[in-house]
C-alpha positions in Angstrom: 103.5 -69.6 -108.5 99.8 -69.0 -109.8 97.4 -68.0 -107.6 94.5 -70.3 -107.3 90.9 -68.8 -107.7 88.3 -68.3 -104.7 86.5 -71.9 -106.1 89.6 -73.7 -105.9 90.6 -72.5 -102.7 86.9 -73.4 -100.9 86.8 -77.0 -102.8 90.2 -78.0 -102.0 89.5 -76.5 -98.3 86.1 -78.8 -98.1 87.7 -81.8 -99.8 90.4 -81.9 -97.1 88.1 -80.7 -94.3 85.8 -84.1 -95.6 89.3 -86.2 -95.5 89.8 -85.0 -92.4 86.4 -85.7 -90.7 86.4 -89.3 -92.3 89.3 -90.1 -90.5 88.4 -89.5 -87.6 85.0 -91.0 -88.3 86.6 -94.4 -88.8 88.8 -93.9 -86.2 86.3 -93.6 -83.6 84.0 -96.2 -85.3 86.8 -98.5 -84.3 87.2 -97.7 -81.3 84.0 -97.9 -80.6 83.7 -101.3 -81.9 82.8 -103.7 -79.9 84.7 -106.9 -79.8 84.0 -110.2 -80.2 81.9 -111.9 -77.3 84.3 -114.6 -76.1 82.8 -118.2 -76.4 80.4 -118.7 -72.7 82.4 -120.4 -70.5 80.5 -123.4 -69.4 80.2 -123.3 -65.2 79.7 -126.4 -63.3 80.9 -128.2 -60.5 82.4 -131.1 -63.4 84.8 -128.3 -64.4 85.8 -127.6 -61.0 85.2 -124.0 -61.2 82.6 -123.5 -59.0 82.7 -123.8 -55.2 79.6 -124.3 -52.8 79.7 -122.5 -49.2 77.6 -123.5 -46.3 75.9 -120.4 -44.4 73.7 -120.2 -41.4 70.0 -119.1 -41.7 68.6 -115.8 -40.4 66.5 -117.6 -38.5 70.0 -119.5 -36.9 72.0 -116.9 -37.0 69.4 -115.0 -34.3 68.4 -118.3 -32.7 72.3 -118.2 -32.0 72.6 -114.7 -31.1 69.4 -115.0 -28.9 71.1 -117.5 -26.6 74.4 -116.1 -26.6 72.8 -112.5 -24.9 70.4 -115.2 -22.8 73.5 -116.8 -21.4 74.8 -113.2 -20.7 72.0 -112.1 -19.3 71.4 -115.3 -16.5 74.9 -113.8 -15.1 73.7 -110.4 -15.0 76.1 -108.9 -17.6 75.3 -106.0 -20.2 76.5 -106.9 -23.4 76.1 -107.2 -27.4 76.1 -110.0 -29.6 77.0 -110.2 -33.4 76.8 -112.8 -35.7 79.0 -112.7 -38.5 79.0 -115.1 -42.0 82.1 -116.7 -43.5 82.8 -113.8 -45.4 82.7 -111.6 -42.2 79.6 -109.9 -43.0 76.9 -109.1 -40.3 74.1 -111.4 -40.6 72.7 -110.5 -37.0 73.7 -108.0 -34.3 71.6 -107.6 -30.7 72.5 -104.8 -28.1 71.4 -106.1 -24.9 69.8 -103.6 -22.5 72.6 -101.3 -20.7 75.7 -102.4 -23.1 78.1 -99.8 -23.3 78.7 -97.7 -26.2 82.1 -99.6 -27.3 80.4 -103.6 -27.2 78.7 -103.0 -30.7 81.4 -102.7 -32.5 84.0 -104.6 -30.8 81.5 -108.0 -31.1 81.5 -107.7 -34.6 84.8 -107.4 -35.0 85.3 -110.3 -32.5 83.0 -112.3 -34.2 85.0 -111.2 -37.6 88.5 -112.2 -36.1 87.1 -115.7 -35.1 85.7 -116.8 -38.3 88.8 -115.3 -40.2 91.3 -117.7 -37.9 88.6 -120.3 -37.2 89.7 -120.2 -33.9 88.0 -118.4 -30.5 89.5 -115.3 -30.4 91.8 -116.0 -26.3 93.3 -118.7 -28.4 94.2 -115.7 -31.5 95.7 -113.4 -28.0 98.0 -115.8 -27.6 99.6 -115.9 -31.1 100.4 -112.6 -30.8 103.3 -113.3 -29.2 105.1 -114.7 -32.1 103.2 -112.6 -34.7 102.7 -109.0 -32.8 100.9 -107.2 -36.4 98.1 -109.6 -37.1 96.6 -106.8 -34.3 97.3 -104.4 -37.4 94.8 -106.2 -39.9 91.5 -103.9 -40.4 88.7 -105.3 -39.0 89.8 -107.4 -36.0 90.2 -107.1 -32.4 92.3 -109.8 -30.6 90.8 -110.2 -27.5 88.5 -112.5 -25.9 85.3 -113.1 -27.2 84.9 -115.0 -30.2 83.7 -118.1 -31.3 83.8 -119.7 -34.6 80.8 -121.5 -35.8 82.2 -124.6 -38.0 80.5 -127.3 -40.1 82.5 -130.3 -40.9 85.5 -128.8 -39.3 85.4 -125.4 -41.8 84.3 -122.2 -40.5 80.9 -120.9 -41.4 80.0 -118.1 -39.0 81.4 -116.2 -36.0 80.2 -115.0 -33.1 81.6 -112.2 -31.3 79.7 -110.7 -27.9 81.6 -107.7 -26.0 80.5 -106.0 -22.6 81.5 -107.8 -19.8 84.1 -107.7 -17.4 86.6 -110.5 -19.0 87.1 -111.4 -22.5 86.6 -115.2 -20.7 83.5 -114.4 -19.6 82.2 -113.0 -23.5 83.8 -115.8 -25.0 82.3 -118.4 -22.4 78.7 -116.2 -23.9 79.8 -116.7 -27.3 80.2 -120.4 -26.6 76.7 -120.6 -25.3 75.5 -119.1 -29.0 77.5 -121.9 -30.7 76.1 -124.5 -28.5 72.3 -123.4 -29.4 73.3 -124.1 -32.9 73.3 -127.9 -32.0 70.2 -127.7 -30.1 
């Protein structure tokens, strides 16, 4: 076998080192490709692909939760208030003066359970009797409280109060936030 000379050897080493390098050049140009932009998808209520929600105000949502700790606070009771969207999220939460540590928390997720089940939350107790783990979804407390807030019979807030002696008597509160919505 003939040796090959020092030039040979450093060309033929460059040439495949170049070869090499190329490769992965075009490789990773094509990965790094982008694709084609799919044609815009046209979004409009005529191709039914768009939904519209209704959502209280701010300005309701606190006129609601005013009344609610109002109501509470004619009776003498210490509690908290939270108003929830339809999406569960807190729009407006009021701790009213002496509430115990536990009421913040426990409202919202009152006020969460209600608007999840559009139902008041002593009605959601009672279902647990045939259906013992909806207790175990995160988020909710089953316990009396809770009010949905509803437009044209679909739910579009919740309100949740916690703090006083009964669940009857938060959700009798919670009622009296609902009712300020009509006002």
């Amino acid at each position: 076998m003939k040796k090959l000379s020092l030039r040979t050897r450093v060309l033929t080493g460059t040439v495949a080192a170049a070869a090499i390098a190329g490769t992965f050049g075009v490789v990773s140009a094509n990965a790094a490709a982008p694709a084609a932009a799919p044609a815009a998808v046209k979004a409009d209520a005529a191709n039914k692909n768009l939904t519209r929600s209704t959502h209280l105000t701010i300005e309701a949502a606190t006129k609601a939760a005013r009344a609610t700790l109002e109501a509470a606070e004619k009776e003498n009771q210490r509690v908290s208030v939270a108003v929830v969207d339809r999406n569960g999220n807190t729009v407006v939460t009021l701790r009213g003066d002496g509430a115990g540590p536990q009421s913040y928390e426990s409202a919202v997720k009152k006020a969460y359970t209600a608007v999840s089940w559009n139902a008041p939350t002593s009605e959601l107790v009672k279902r647990l009797q045939n259906a013992p783990t909806l207790k175990d979804i995160p988020g909710t407390l089953f316990l009396g409280g809770g009010a949905p807030v509803t437009a044209k019979g679909a739910p579009i807030a919740g309100i949740g109060v916690a703090g006083a002696p009964s669940g009857d008597l938060d959700e009798k509160f919670a009622r009296a936030g609902v009712a300020a919505l009509g006002r």
